[in-house]
Structure formats: structure tokens, C-alpha cells
C-alpha positions in Angstrom: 76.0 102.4 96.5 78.0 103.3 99.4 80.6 106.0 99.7 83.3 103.8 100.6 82.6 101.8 97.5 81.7 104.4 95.1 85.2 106.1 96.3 86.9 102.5 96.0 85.1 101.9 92.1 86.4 105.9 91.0 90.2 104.8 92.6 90.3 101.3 90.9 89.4 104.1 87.3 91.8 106.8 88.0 94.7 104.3 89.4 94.0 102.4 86.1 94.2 105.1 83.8 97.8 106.1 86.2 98.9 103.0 85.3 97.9 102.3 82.0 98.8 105.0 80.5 102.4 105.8 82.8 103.3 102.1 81.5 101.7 102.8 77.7 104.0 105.8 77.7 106.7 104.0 79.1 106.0 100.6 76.8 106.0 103.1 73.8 109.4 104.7 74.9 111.3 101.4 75.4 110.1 99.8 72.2 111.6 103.1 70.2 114.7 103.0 72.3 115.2 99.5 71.6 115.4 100.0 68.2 118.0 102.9 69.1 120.2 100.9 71.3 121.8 97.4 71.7 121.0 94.8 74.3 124.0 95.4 76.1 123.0 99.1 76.9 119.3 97.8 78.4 121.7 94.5 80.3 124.2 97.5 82.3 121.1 99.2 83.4 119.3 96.1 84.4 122.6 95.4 86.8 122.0 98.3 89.0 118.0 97.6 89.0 119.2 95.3 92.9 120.6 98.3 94.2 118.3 100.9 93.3 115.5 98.7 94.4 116.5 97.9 98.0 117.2 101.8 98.4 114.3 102.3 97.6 112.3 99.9 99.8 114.9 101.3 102.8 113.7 104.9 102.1 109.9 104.2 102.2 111.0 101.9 105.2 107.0 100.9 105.4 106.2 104.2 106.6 104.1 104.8 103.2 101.9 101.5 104.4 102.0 102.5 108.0 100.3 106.1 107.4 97.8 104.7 105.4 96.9 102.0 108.0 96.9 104.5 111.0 93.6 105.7 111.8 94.4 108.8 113.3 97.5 110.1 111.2 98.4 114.1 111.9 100.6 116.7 110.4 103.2 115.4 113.0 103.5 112.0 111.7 103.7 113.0 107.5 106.6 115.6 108.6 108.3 113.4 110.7 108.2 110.7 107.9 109.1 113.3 105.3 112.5 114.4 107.1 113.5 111.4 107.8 113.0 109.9 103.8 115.1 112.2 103.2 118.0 112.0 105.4 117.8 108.4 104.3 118.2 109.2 100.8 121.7 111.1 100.9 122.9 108.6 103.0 121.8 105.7 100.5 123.2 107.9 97.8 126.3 108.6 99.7 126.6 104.9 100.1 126.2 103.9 96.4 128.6 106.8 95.3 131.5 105.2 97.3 130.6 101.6 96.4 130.7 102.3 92.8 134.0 100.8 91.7 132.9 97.8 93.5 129.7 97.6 91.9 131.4 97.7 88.4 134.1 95.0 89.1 131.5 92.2 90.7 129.7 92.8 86.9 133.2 93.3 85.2 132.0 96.1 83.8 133.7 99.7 84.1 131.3 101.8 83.0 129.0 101.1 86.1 131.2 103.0 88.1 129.4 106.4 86.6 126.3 105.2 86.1 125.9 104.3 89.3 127.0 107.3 90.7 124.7 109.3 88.2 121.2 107.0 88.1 121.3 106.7 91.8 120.5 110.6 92.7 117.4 109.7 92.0 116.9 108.3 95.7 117.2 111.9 97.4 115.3 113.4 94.4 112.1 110.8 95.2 112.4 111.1 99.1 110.9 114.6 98.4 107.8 113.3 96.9 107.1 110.2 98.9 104.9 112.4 101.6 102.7 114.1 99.2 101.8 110.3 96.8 100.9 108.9 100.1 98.4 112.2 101.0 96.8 112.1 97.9 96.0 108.0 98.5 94.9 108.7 101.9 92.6 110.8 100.5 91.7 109.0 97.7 93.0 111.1 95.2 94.2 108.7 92.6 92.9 111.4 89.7 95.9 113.6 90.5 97.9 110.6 90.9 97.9 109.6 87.5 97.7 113.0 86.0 101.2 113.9 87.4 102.7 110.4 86.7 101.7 110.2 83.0 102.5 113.7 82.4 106.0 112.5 84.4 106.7 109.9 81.8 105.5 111.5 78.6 108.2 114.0 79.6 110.9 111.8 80.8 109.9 109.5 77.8 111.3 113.0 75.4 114.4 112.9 77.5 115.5 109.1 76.9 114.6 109.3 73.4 116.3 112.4 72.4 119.1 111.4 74.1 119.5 108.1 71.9 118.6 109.8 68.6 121.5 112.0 69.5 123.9 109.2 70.2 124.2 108.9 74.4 124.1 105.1 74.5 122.7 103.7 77.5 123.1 106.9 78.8 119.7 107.8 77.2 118.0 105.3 79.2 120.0 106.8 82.6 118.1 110.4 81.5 114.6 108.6 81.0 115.1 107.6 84.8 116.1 110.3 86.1 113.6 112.5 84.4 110.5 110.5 85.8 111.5 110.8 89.2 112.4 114.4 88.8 109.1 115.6 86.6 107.1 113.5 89.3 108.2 114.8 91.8 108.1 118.3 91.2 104.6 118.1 89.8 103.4 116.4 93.2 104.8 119.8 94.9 103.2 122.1 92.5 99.6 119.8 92.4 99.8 119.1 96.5 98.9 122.0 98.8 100.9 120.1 101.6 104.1 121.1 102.9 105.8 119.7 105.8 106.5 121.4 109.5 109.8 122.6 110.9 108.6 119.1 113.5 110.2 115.9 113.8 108.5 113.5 116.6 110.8 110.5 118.1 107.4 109.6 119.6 105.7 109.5 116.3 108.1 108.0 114.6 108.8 105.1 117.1 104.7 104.6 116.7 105.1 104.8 112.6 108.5 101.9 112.6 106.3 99.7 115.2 104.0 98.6 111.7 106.5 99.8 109.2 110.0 98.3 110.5 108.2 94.8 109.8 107.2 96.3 106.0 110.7 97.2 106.1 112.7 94.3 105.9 109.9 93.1 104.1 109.8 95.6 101.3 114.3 95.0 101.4 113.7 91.4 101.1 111.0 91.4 98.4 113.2 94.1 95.9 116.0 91.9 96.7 114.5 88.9 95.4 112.7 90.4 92.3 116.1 92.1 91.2 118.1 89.1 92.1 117.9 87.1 89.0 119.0 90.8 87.1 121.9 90.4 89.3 123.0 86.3 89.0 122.5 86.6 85.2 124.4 89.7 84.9 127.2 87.9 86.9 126.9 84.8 85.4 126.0 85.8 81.8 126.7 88.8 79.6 125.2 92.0 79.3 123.6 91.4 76.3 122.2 87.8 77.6 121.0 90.1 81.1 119.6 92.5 77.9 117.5 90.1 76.3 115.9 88.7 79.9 115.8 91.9 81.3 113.0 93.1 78.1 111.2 90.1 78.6 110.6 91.3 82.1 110.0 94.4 81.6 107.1 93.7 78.5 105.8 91.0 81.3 105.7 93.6 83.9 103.5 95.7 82.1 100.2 94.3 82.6 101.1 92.5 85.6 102.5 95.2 87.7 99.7 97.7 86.3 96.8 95.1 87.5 98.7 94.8 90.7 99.4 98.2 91.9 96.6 99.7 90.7 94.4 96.7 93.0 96.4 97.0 95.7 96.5 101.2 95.9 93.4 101.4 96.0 92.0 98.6 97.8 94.6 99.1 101.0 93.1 102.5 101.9 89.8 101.0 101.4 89.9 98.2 103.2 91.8 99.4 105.7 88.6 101.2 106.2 86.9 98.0 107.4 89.1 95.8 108.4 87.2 95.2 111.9 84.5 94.1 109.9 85.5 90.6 108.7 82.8 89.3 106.6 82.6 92.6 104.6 86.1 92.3 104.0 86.0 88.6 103.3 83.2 89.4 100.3 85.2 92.5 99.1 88.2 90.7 98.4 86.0 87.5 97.4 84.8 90.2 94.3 88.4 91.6 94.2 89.8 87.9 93.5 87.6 86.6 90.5 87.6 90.0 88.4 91.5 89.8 89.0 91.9 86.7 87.1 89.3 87.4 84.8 91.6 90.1 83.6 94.8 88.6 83.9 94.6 84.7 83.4 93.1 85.3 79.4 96.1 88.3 79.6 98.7 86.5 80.6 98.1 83.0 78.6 97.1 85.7 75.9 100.6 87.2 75.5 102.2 84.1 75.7 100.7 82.0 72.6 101.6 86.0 70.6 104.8 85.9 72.2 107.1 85.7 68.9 104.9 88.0 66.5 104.0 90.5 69.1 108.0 91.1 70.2 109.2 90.8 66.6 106.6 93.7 65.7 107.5 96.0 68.3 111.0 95.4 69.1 112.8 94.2 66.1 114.1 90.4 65.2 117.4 91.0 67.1 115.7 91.2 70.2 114.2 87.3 69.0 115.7 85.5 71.8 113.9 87.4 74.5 110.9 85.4 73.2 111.1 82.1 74.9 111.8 84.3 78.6 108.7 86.3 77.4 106.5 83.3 77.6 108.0 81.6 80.4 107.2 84.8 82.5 103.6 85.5 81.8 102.8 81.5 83.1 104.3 83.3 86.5 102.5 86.4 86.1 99.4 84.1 86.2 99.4 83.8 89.9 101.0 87.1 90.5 98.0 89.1 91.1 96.5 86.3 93.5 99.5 86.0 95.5 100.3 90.2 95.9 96.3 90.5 97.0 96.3 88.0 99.2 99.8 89.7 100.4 97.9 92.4 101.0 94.9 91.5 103.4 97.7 90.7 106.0 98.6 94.4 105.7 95.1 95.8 105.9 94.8 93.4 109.1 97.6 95.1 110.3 99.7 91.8 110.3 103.0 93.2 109.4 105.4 90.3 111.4 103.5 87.7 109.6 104.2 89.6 106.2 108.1 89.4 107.4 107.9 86.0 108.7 106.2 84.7 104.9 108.7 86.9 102.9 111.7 85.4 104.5 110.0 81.7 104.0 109.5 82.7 100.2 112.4 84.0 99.2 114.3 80.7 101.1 112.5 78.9 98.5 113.6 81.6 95.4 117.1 80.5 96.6 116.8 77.0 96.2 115.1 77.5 92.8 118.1 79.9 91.7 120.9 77.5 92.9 118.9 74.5 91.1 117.5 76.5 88.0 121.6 77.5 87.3 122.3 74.0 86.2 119.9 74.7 83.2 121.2 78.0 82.4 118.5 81.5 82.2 116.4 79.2 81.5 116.5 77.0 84.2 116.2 80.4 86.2 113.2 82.0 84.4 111.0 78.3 85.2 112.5 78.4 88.4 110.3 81.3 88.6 106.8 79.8 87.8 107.4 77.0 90.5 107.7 80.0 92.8 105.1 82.2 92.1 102.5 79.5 92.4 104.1 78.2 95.7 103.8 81.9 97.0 100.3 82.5 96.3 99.6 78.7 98.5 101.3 79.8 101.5 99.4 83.4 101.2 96.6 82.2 100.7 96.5 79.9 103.5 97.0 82.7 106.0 94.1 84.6 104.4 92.1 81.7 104.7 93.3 81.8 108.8 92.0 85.8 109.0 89.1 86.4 106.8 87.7 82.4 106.8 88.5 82.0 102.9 90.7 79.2 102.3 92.4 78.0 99.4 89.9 75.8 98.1 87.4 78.5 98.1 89.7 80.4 96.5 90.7 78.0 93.8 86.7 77.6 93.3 86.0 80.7 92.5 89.0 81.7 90.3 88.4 78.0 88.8 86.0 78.9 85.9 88.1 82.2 84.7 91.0 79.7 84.0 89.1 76.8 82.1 87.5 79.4 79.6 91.0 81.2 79.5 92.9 77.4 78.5 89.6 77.4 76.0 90.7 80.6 74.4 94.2 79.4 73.8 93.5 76.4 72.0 91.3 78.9 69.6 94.0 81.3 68.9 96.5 78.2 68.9 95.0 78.5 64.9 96.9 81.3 64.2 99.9 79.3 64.1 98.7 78.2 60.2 99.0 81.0 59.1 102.6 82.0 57.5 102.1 85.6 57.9 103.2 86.8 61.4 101.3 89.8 61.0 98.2 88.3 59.8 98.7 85.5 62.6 99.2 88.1 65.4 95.5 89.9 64.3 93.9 87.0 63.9 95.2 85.2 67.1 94.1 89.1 69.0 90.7 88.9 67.6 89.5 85.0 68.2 91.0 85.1 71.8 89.3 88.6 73.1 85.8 87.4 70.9 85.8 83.8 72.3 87.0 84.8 76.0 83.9 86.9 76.1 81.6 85.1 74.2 82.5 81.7 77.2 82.3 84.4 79.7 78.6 85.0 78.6 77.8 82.1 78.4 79.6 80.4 81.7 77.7 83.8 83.3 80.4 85.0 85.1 80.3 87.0 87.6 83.2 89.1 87.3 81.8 90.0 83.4 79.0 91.9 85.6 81.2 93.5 88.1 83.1 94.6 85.7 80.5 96.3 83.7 79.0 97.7 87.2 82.5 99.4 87.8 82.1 101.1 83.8 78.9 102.1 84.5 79.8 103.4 87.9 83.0 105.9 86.4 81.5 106.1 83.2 77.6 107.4 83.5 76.6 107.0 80.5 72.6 107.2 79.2 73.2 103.9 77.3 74.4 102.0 80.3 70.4 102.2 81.5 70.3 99.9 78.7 72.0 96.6 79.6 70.7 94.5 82.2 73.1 92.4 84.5 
């Protein structure tokens, strides 16, 4: 096995483990704190989730992406980068601070005023950090990645629910936030030998925003977009409606996001690597694609059929009516996955006006859904959504097709058999409805889906069942692996 591959297998394990267990933490925290707190508390934090978002994307300004891609990156370009992240930060900050009235009357809602002006120090306090996450990528290093973020969260995680056994409101939820951005980023100081030089180069920079300025407006576009509907339901609603979408999300984003970010860490760096080398690339990402959906399809179409028992369970029936968003959501988060990897070949190709020039053509398309999806209330909104993701994925897919030769229909082909055997497993734990018991429904739905998924996985002899076992075998050396023949 090749270094580049064994490096890329050992990532995809440590970045899983980062993410898994951050959002395990995090899943853990939120169920607890919404049995502490009301809907209305999760909705007013939900409405500043736009403008914390597109600070966000401003301050990494694609410099994050453009490091990585560079070939050549010196102690010049991180400092440069480093200084200027943070300059951007107390001017966002600044920015927020003074539009904080105005923030609180668009959502008629006073109290935004200091929560906005409290939450949002967390842009200079993560400009500090941003330098030393993107070293320890460069590098490879997603061990200490997810050693400090879990760590991060398990302490923040103490701060939010302290907070709301002693009473703070939705002010428990503004300390969780702040503590993982503070606890992260002081453990990446403490864990990172790199520090920055008293340098700042115009001409390194000007190199750096060639790639990244593209990313940019990208990165501004895309958080816009994915905080948007927070934003038009928090206007348009109440903060307890915005409350019950806004958990849904969030219990959505879980898996998806994790699967997402933990590909697409790892696998920019490494195939950034080889991105001169087209048909490597074009059977990386081939092997990327179909153990993706093996994952998420029987994930996503999973959650959906458990939706009511699962978020009764763990939340409580007063968050019930987040249960019909719930399911609407994972059908998007289907594609997801395809769509954000295919995203991401245009980046490792060093395509970065072509991610710009899709985004924009996207997110036209999320406008006309939002302005339709309106006449049909949240709901209209949330299957607005689905329409969109699977739109997105087609017109990414078709540029990959243009830069590595693998089209759409190849694509569909091969991710083709993971989602018959995935509709398969539905209609087995579609039994579980008989049952009156929700808890007994819920195990018994959980145990037929993952036994018959892998049972047609055997038997369709998928290939991604292999991979996957490869990529266990290859982080987890185990005597008994020298057993099982692929």
C-alpha cells in the first residue's frame, strides 16, 4: 500500500473519530439541554447562526483551501494568513457589535441585541487558531485534530449544561459556544509547536487571494444560503417554530456533516497530491463515491422511517413537531455527500472561478425554491430543500464528469446498487410500525435495517463492503483481520 494512501486510510480514521465523537459530545449536550430549555431559547440562537456563518467564511477568506492546495507553502505565507485572520476578526466583530439593535428589530426580538454582541467574540477568538488546524491537515495530522476538538466539546459541553441547570436560559447555549471555540483554540496553541513571524508579505498574500478570493465569495455565498432558511423562518415565523426546525437540522446535520467533513479533510490534502495525475484521481474518487453512499443512503433513509420514536426518546414529546422537518431533511442529506465531493474535485483541480460561478447558479435556484416553498409554509421550505440538493449534485457532477472523464451516468451506476438495497431495507423496518410500543418499534426497526442492509450488501457483493473492511483492517491491525478474505 502506498504512503499516500496509507496516510489518506489513517486521516479518513482519526478525522472520523474528530468527528464522531466532537458531534457525539455535542449530540449528547443538546439532547440534555433540550430537556433544560424551551424551543424559543434554541429558535434566538438559531437567528444569529446567518451572521456568524458568513463571518466566518469572510475570515477563512479561502486562504485555509488555498494553503493546502499550494505546493510550495512557507513560513511567510501561514504568518501572513495568520495576521490578517485576525485583523478580520475584530473588524467583523466590531461590525456585529454596532449592528446589534438592528439585528434584534429585523427578528423583533430584543434580547439579540446582547447576544449578539456576546456570541460573536468568538470570531477574533477562532482567527487565532485557524493557522495552526490548517498545519496540522497539511501535514496530515488529523490525530491531534480530533484529540483537541473532542476534548474542546466535552469541556464546552460542562459549560452549556451547567449553565442551564443553574437557570441562564439560552444563555447556557451562548457559553457552550463560546467555550468550544475558546478550549479549541487554546489547545491547538499548547498541542502545535508553530507560532507565527513578526512578517506579513503583500506578495504572498496577493498569491494566496488569487485561489482563495474565488473560495471567498464562495464560502460567503454557501453560509449564506445554508443559514438562510434559519433566517426567513425566524422572520416569518416564531422563535419557537425557528426552535423546532432549527433541532431537526441540527439532529440531520449530525451524520451528514460528520461524513462530509471528515471526506472532504482528508481527501483535499490527498488529492491535491495528485491532481496532475487524472486517472488516479478519477479511480480515487470513483472508490470515494460508492463507500459514501454506502454509509449514508441506508443512514439517511434509516433515520427517517425512526424519525418519531428516535426524537421522542431523546428529546422529549414537546419537541414532536420537529419530527416531520426531521424526515424531510435526511431525504436531502441523501445527495449531500455526492454533491460536497464532487464540490470538492474542482478545488483539488484548482478550479476555484468555476466553484464561484456554480455557487452563485445554486443558490439562484435556493431562491426560487424559498420564494415558492413560502406559499406552503416551513414546510413548503424544508421540501424546497430536497428539490435543491439533488439539482446541486447534477450540475456538480457534470463538471466532474468535464475534468476527471466521470459523468453522471457513471456516477449514478455505481452509486445505483447502494440505493436499491438501502429502499430494500426500508420496507423491512417499515414493520416496526405494528408494533404499539415506540420503544420496542425503534429496536426492532435499528436491528432489521443494519442486519438486512448488510446481509443485501453480501449478497449484491458490493464493493464498498470490502473497501470498507480494507480501511478497518488498515487502522485497526488486528491478528483476526488475517482471517477474512475479500
Amino acid at each position: 500500500m502506498s504512503e499516500l494512501k496509507s496516510q489518506t486510510i489513517k486521516g479518513v480514521f482519526w478525522s472520523f473519530l474528530e468527528k464522531f465523537g466532537s458531534q457525539l459530545i455535542l449530540l449528547i449536550s443538546q439532547i440534555v439541554l433540550a430537556r433544560l430549555l424551551e424551543p424559543e431559547d434554541f429558535g434566538l440562537i438559531g437567528m444569529l447562526a446567518i451572521f456568524i456563518g458568513v463571518s466566518q467564511a469572510f475570515i477563512d477568506s479561502g486562504f485555509d483551501n488555498a494553503l493546502i492546495q499550494k505546493k510550495d507553502v512557507n513560513q511567510t505565507d501561514y504568518s501572513t494568513v495568520f495576521y490578517f485572520n485576525i485583523a478580520i476578526g475584530f473588524v467583523l466583530y466590531l461590525i456585529l457589535f454596532v449592528a446589534a439593535p438592528y439585528i434584534a428589530d429585523f427578528f423583533h426580538q430584543p434580547l439579540l441585541v446582547y447576544l449578539t454582541r456576546v456570541v460573536c467574540v468568538i470570531l477574533t477568538i477562532n482567527s487565532f487558531g485557524l493557522i495552526h488546524l490548517v498545519k496540522f491537515k497539511i501535514e496530515m495530522n488529523f490525530k491531534a485534530i480530533a484529540q483537541i476538538v473532542v476534548i474542546a466539546n466535552f469541556l464546552s459541553a460542562i459549560v452549556g449544561i451547567g449553565m442551564a441547570i443553574l437557570d441562564y436560559g439560552v444563555w447556557a447555549l451562548a457559553g457552550q459556544i463560546i467555550g468550544i471555540y475558546f478550549f479549541r483554540t487554546v489547545l491547538f496553541w499548547i498541542k502545535s509547536s508553530w507560532r507565527p513571524s513578526f512578517v506579513f508579505s503583500i506578495v504572498s498574500f496577493k498569491s494566496l487571494f488569487q485561489f482563495g478570493s474565488k473560495l471567498l465569495l464562495s464560502g460567503m455565498i454557501s453560509q449564506t444560503f445554508e443559514n438562510i432558511y434559519l433566517m426567513v423562518i425566524g422572520r416569518m415565523f416564531s422563535a419557537s417554530a425557528l426552535g423546532f426546525y432549527s433541532q431537526a437540522k441540527k439532529l440531520q446535520q449530525v451524520p451528514v456533516t460528520t461524513l462530509a467533513q471528515v471526506v472532504g479533510n482528508v481527501t483535499f490534502p490527498a488529492f491535491s497530491k495528485i491532481q496532475d495525475e487524472t486517472e488516479k484521481l478519477k479511480q480515487g474518487f470513483r472508490k470515494l463515491i460508492k463507500l459514501l453512499v454506502f454509509i449514508n443512503f441506508p443512514l439517511m433513509l434509516g433515520l427517517a422511517v425512526v424519525a418519531e420514536p428516535l426524537l421522542v426518546l431523546i428529546l422529549g414529546e414537546k419537541w414532536l413537531p420537529s419530527v416531520p422537518y426531521f424526515q424531510l431533511l435526511c431525504i436531502a442529506g441523501m445527495i449531500y455527500t455526492l454533491h460536497a465531493s464532487n464540490l470538492n474535485i474542482l478545488k483539488v483541480k484548482g478550479r476555484s472561478d468555476l466553484f464561484l460561478y456554480l455557487e452563485i447558479i445554486k443558490k439562484s435556484i435556493v431562491v426560487v425554491a424559498i420564494v415558492i416553498g413560502l406559499n406552503w409554509g416551513i414546510m413548503g421550505l424544508v421540501v424546497g430543500q430536497i428539490f435543491t440538493s439533488f439539482i446541486s449534485f447534477f450540475i456538480n457532477a457534470f463538471y466532474t464528469g468535464k475534468l476527471i472523464s466521470y459523468t453522471i451516468p457513471n456516477q449514478l451506476k455505481d452509486i445505483s446498487k447502494a440505493f436499491v438495497i438501502s429502499l430494500i431495507m426500508v420496507a423491512f423496518m417499515m414493520i416496526g410500525y405494528l408494533f404499539e410500543n415506540q420503544i420496542l418499534a425503534l429496536s426492532f426497526q435499528i436491528l432489521i435495517g443494519i442486519g438486512s442492509y448488510l446481509l443485501l450488501a453480501i449478497a449484491m457483493k458490493l464493493e464498498a463492503l470490502t473497501d470498507g473492511l480494507l480501511i478497518l483492517k488498515e487502522v485497526i491491525p488486528l491478528r483476526r483481520w488475517k482471517k477474512i478474505k475479500y
